[in-house]
Backbone bond lengths (Angstrom), bond angles and torsions (degrees), N, CA, C in turn:
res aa  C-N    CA-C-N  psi(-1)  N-CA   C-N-CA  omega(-1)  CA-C   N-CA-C  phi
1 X - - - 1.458 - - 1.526 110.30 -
2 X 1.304 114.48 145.05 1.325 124.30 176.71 1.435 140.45 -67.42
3 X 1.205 172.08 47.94 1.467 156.96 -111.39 1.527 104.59 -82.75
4 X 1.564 95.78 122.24 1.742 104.05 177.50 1.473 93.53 -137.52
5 X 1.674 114.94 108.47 1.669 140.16 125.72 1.284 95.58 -33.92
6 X 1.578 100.55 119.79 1.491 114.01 149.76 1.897 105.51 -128.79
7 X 1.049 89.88 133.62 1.876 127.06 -158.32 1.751 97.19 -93.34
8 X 1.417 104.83 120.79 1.570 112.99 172.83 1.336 103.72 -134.74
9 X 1.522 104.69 136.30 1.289 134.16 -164.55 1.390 111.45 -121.53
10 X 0.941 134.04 161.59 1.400 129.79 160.17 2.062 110.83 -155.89
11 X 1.124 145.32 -149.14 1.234 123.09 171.78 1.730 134.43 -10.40
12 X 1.355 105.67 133.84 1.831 104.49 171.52 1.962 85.80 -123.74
13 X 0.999 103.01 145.66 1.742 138.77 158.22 1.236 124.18 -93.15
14 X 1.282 149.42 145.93 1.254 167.11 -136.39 1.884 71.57 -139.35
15 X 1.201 121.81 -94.64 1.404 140.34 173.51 1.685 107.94 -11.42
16 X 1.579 107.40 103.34 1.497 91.22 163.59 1.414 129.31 -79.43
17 X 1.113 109.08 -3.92 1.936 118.86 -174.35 1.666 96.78 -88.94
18 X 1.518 122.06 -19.47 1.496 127.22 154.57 1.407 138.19 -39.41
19 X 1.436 86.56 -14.30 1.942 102.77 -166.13 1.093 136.87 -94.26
20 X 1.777 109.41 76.49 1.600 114.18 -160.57 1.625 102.16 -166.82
21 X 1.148 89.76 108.78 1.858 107.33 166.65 1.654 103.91 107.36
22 X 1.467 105.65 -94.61 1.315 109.91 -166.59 1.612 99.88 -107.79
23 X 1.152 110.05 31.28 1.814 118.77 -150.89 1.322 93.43 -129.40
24 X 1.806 147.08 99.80 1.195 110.05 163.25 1.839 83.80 -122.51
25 X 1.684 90.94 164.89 1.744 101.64 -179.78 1.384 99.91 -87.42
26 X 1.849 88.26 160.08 1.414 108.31 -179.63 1.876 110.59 -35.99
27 X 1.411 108.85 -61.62 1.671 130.44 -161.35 1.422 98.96 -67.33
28 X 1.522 129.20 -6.68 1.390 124.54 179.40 2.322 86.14 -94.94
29 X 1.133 94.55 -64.65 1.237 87.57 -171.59 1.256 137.48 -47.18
30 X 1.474 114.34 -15.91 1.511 133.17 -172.81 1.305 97.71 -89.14
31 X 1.330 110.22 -33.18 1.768 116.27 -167.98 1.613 100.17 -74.45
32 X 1.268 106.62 -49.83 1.932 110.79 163.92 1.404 133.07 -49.42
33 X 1.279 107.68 -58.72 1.737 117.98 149.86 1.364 131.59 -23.85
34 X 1.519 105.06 -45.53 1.401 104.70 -141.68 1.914 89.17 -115.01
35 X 1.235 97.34 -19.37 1.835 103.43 159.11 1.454 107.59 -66.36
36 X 1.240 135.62 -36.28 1.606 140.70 -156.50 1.835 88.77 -77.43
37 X 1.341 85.52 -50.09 1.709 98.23 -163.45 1.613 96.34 -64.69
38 X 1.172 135.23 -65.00 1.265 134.23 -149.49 1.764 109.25 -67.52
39 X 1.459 100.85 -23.24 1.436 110.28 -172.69 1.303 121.10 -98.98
40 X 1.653 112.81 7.72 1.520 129.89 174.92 1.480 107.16 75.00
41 X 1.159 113.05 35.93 1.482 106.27 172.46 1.726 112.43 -80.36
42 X 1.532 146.46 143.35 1.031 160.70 -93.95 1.514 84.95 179.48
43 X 1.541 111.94 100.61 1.466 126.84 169.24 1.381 109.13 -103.86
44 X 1.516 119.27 136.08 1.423 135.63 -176.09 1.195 110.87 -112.12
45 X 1.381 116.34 131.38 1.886 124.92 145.50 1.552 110.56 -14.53
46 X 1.105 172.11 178.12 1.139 130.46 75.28 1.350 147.91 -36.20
47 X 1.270 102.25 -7.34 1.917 119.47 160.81 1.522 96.45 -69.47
48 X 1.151 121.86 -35.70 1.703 103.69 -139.17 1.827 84.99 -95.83
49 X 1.454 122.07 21.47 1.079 115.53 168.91 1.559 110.93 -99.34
50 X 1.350 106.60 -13.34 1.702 113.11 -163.25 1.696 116.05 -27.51
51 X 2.183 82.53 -73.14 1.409 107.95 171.47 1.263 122.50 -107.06
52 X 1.339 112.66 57.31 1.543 121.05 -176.32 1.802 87.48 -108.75
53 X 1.202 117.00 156.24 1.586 124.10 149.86 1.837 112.88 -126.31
54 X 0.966 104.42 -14.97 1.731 102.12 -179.57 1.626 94.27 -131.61
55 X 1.340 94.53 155.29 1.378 116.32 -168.50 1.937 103.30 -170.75
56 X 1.860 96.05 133.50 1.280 106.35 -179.37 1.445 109.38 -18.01
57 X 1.657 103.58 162.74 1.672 99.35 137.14 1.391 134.41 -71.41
58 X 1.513 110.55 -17.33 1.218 110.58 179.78 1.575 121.06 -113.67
59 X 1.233 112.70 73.58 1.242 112.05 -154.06 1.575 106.12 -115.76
60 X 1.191 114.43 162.89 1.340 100.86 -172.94 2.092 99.54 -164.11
61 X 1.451 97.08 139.66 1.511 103.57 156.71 1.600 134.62 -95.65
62 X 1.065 134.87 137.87 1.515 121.37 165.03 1.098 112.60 -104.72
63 X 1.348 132.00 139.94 1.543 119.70 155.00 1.560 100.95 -124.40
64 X 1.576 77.96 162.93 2.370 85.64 168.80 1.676 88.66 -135.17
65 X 1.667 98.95 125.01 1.722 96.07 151.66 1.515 119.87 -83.05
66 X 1.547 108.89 162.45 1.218 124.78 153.27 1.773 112.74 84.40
67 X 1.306 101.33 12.72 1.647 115.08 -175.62 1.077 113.77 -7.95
68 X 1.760 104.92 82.71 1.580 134.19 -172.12 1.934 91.80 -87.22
69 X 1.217 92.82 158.76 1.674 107.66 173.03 1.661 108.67 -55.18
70 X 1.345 103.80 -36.10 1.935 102.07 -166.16 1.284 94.13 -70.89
71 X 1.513 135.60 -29.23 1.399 127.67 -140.07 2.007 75.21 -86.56
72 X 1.322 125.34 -58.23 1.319 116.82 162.00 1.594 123.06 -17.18
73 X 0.794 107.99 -88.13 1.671 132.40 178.15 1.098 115.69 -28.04
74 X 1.849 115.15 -48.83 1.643 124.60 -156.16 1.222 106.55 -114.40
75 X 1.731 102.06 -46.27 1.524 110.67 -160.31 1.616 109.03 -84.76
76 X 1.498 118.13 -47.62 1.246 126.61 -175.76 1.675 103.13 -48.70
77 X 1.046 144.71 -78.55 1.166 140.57 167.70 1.266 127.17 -36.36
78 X 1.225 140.66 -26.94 1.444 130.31 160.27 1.681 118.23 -78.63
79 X 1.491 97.05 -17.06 1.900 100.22 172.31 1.960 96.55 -64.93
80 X 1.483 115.16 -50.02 1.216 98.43 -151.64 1.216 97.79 -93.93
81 X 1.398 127.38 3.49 1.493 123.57 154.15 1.674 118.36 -63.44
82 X 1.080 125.29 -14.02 1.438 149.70 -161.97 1.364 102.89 -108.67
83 X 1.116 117.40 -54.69 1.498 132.46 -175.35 2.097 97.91 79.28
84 X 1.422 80.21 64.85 2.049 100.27 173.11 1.046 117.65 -103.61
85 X 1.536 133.50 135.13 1.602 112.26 143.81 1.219 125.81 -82.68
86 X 1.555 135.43 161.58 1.277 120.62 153.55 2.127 111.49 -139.66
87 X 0.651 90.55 163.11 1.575 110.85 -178.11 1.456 92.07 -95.34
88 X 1.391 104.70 122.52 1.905 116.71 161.84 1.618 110.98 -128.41
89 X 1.181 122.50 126.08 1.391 146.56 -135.29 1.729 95.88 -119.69
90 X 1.076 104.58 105.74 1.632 114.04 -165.12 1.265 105.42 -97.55
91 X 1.657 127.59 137.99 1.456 143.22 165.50 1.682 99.61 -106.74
92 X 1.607 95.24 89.11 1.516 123.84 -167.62 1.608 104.92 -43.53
93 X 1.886 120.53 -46.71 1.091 131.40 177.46 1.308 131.25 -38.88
94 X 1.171 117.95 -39.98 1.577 154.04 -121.36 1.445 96.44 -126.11
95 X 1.250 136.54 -10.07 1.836 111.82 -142.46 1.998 74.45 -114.79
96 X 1.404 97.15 150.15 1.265 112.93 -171.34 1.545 117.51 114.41
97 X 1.928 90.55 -39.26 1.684 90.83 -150.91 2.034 96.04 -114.12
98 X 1.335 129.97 -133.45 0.834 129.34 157.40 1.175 121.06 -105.34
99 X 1.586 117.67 -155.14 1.865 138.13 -170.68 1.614 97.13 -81.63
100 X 1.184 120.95 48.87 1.890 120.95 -157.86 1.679 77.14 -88.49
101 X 1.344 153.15 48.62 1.434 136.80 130.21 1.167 112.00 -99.75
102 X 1.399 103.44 6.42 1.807 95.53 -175.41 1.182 111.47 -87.68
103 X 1.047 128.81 170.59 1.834 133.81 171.09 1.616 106.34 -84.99
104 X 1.359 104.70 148.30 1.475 98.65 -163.55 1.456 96.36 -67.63
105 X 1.142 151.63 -5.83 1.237 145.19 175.39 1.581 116.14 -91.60
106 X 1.343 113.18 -9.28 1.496 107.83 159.21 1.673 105.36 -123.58
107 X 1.055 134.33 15.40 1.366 141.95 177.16 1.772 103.62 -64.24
108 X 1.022 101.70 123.69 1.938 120.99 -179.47 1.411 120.23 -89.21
109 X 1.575 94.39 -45.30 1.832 107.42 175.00 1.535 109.23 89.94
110 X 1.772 100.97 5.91 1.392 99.37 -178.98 1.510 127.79 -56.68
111 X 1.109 136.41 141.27 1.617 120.77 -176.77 1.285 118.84 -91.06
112 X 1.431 114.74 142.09 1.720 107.35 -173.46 1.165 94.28 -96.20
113 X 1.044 108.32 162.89 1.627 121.19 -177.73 1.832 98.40 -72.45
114 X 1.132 118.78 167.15 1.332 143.49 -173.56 1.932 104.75 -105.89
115 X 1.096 112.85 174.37 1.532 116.38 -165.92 1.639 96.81 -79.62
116 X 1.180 115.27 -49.66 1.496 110.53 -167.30 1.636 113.78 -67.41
117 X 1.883 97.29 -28.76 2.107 91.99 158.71 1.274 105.79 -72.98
118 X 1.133 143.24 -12.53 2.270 125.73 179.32 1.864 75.31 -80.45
119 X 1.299 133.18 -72.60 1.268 115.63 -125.03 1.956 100.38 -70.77
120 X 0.887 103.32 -26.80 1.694 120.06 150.06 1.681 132.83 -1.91
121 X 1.482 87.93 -71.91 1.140 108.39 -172.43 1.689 126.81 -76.96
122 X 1.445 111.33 125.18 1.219 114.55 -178.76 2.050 119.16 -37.84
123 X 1.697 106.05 109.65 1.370 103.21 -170.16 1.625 97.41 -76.87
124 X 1.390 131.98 8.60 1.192 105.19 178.11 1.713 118.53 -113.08
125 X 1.386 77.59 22.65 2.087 101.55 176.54 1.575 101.82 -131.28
126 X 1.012 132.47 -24.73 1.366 142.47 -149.53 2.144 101.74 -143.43
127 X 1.621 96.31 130.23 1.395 103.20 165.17 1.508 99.46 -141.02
128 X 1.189 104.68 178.43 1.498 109.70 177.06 1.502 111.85 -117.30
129 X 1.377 116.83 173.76 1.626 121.09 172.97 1.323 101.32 -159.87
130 X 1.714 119.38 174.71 1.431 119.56 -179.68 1.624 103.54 -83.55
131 X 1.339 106.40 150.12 1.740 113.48 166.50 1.888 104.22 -124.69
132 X 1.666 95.34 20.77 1.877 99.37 -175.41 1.651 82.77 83.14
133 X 1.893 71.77 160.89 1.844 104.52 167.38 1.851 111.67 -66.56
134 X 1.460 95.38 -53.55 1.581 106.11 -161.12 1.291 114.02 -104.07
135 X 1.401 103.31 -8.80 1.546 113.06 -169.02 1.814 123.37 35.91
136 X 1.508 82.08 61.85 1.379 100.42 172.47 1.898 114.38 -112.35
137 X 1.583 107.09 163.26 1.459 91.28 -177.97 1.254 104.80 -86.76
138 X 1.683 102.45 144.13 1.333 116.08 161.61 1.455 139.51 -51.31
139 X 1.400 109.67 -29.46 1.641 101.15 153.37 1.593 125.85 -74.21
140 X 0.846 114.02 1.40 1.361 115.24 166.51 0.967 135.55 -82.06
141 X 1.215 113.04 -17.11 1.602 126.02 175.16 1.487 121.54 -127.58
142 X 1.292 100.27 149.97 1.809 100.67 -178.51 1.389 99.83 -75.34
143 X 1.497 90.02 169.84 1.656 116.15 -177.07 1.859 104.15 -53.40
144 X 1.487 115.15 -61.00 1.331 90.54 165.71 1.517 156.09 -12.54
145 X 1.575 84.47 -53.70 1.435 94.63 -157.55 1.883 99.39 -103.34
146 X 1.594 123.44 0.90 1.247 128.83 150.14 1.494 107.83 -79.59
147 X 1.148 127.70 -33.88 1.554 115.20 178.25 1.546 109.72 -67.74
148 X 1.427 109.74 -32.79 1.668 113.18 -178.88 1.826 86.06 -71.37
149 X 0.739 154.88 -58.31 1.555 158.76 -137.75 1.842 84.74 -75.17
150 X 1.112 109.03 -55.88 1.598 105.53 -173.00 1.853 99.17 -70.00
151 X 0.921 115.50 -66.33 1.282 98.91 156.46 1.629 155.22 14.41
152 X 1.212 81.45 -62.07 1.486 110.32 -174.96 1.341 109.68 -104.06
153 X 1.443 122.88 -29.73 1.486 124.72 170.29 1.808 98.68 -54.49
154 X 1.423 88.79 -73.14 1.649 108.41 -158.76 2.023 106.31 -42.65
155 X 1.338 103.09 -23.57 1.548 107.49 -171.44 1.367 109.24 -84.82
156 X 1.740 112.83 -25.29 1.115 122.19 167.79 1.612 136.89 -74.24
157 X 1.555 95.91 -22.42 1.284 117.37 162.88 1.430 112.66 -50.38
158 X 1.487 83.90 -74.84 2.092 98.83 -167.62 1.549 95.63 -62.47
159 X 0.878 162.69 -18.18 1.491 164.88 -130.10 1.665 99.86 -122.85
160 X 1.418 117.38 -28.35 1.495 125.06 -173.17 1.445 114.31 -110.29
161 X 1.683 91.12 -32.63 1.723 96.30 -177.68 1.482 128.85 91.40
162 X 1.417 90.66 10.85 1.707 123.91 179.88 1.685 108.56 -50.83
163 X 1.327 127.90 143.02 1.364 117.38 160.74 1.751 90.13 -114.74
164 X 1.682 93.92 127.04 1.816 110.23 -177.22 1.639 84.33 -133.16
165 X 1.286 98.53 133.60 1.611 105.56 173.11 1.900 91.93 -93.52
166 X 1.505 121.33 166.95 1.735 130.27 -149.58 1.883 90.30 -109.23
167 X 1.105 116.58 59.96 1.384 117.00 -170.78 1.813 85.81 -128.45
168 X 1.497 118.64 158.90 1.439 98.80 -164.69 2.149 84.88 -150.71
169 X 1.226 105.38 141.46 1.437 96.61 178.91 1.856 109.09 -129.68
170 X 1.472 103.40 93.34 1.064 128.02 -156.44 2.223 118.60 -41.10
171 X 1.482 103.06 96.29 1.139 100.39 -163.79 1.497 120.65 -33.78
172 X 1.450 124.76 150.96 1.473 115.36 -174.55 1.740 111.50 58.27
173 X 1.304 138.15 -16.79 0.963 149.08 -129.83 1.894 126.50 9.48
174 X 1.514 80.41 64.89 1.013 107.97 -170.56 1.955 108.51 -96.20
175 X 1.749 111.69 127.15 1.150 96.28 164.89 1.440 102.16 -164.85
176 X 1.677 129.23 -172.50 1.347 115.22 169.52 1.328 124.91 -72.51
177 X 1.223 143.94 127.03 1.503 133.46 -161.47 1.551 113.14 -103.90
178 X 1.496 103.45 -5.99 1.815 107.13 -166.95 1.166 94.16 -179.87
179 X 2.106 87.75 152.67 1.324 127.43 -166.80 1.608 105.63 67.32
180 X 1.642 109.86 -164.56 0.973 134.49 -165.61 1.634 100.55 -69.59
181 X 1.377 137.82 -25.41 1.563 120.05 -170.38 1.725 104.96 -82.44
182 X 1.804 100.30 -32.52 1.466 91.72 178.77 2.053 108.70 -64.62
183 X 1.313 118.41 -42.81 1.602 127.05 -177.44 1.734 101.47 -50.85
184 X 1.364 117.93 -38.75 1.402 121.87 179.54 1.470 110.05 -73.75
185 X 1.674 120.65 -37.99 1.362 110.46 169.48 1.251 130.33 -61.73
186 X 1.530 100.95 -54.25 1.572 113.06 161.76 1.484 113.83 -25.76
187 X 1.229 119.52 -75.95 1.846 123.11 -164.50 1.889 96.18 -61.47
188 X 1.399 113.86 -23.13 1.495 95.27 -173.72 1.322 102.13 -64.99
189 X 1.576 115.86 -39.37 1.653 112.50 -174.68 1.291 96.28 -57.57
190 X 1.132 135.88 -62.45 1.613 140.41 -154.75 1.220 85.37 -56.57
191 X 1.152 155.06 -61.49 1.882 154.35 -156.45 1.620 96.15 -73.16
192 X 1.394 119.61 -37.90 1.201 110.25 174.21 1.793 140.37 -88.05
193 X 1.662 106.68 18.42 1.098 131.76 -157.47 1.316 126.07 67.83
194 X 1.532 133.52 -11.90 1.001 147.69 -118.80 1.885 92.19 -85.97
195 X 1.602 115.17 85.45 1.835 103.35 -172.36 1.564 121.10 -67.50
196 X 1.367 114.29 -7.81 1.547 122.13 165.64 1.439 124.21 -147.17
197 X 1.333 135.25 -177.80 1.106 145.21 -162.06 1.601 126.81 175.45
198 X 1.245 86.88 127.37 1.997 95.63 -155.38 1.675 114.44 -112.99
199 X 1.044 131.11 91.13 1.540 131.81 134.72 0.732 140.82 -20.35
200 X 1.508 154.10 -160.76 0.953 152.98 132.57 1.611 133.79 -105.71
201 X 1.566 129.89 -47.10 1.240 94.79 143.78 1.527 121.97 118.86
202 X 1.899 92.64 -89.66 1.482 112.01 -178.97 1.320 114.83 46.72
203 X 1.795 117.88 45.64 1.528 109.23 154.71 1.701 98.59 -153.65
204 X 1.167 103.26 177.94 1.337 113.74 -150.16 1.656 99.01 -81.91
205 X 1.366 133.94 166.75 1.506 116.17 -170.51 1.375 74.35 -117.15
206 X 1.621 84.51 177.34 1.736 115.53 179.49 1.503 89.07 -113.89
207 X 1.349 129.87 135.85 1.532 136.68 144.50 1.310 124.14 -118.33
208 X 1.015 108.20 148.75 1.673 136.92 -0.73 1.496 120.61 -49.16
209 X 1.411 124.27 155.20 1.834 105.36 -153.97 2.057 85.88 -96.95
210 X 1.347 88.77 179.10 1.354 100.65 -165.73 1.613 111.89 -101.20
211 X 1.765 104.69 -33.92 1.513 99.20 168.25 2.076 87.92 -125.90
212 X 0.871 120.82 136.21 1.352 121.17 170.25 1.100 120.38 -81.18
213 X 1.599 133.35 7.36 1.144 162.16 158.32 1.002 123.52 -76.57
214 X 1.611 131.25 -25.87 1.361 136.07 -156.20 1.256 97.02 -148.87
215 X 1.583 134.04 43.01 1.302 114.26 167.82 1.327 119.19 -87.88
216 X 1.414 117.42 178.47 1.480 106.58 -138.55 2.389 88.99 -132.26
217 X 1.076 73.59 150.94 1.894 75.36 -179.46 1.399 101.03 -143.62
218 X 1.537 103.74 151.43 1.259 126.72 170.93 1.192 121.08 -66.39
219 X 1.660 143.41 116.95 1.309 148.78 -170.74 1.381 86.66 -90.31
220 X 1.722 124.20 122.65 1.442 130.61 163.91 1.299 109.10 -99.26
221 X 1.049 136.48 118.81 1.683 132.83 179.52 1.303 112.43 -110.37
222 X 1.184 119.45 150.14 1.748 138.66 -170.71 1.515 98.70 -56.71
223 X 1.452 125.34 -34.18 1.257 105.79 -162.93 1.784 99.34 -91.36
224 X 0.986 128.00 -15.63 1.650 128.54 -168.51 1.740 103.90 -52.33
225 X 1.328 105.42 137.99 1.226 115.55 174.72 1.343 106.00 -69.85
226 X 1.334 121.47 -177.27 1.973 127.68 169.92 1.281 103.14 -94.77
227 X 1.541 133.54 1.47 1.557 141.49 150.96 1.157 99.85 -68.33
228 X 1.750 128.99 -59.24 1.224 107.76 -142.30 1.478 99.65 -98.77
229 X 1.831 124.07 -6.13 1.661 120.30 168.78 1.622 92.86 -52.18
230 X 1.420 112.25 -67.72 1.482 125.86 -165.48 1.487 104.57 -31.01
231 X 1.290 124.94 -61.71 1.527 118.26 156.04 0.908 145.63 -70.60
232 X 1.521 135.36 11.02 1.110 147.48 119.14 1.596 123.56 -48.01
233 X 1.341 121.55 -27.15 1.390 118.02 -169.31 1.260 99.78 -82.79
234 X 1.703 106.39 -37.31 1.760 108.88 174.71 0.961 152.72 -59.06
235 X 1.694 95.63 -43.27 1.223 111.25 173.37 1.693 111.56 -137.01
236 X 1.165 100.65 16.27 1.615 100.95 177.62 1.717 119.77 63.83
237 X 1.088 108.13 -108.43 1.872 113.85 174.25 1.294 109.65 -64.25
238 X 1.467 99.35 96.89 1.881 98.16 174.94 1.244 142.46 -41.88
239 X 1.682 126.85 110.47 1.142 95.87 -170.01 1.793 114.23 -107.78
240 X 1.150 101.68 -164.50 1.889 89.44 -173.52 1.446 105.51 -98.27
241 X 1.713 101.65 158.19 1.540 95.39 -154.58 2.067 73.06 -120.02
């Protein structure tokens, strides 16, 4: 089996004193990029993993949640300076306006892009995926009211004219993990087409993945050195040396 790092992003900064948590700066990200690129790493769709079974050794995913304006601005252009793909994971509700799921005490004010920036964007650098309707956590709510959440994505799709590939990157990466409510979530995705599903994780996957439900991604944070991405790509959850 193969080892495929998959890379989660969320905010880029112009601002280097910006660079912490879900925040990393432009000059951190270019410096990340352009290591992937220089070292022959092999970036995938996350579609184009569906019906794949082999894949480089050096292969690699990106994603960005929450397809904020900066990830536009900063990120889109250093992928195709790189010649990258990445997967950006949309909170369908949200786009127009800001990060309004946050609590006003972690609220950023970042702006999501609007429908006419997704339809925008170069599809042969850029795909889309679900980030939920409301981007709320999934244990919080009954099965109902996640099927209305899928619901409401999928109506919003066809209603806009969006192309979203059925891959879903679990807000907060939040979901049921055990017993019977996680087995009941699971089959709702399966009822809902849903061909993957992303966590978080922080270790490197094996592919072909083992539950396609529970794959696992690398949290990159603003403050990580280019030592400690480098060990993250390796081994994912840092361990102490």
């Amino acid at each position: 089996m193969a080892r495929l790092p998959i890379l989660m992003y969320h905010n880029v900064s112009d601002d280097e004193s910006n660079s912490y948590n879900l925040t990393i700066s432009i000059s951190k990200l270019k410096q990340q990029l352009e290591f992937l690129s220089h070292n022959n790493f092999t970036s995938f769709f996350v579609s184009e993993l569906e019906n794949n079974s082999a894949i480089p050794t050096k292969s690699i995913v990106i994603t960005f949640d929450d397809v904020t304006e900066n990830q536009l601005r900063y990120a889109l252009p250093l992928l195709k300076k790189f010649n990258l793909k990445a997967t950006f994971f949309v909170p369908f509700s949200y786009l127009g306006k800001t990060d309004l799921w946050n609590s006003a005490a972690d609220a950023t004010d970042e702006k999501i892009m609007t429908i006419d920036q997704l339809k925008s964007l170069d599809a042969n650098i850029i795909e889309l995926g679900h980030h939920s309707f409301l981007h709320q956590k999934y244990t919080a709510l009954s099965e109902a009211q996640i099927q209305l959440d899928f619901d409401q994505s999928f109506q919003f799709i066809a209603d806009h004219n969006l192309s979203v590939y059925p891959a879903l990157a679990y807000p907060y990466g939040n979901y049921p993990k055990k017993g019977i409510q996680s087995e009941h979530f699971f089959q709702l995705l399966k009822r809902n087409n849903i061909k993957m599903a992303f966590r978080i994780g922080n270790r490197v996957n094996s592919f072909p993945f083992k539950n396609k439900y529970e794959i696992q991604r690398i949290d990159i944070k603003g403050q990580d050195s280019f030592f400690t991405f480098k060990c993250k790509l390796r081994w994912g959850k840092l361990r102490l040396f």
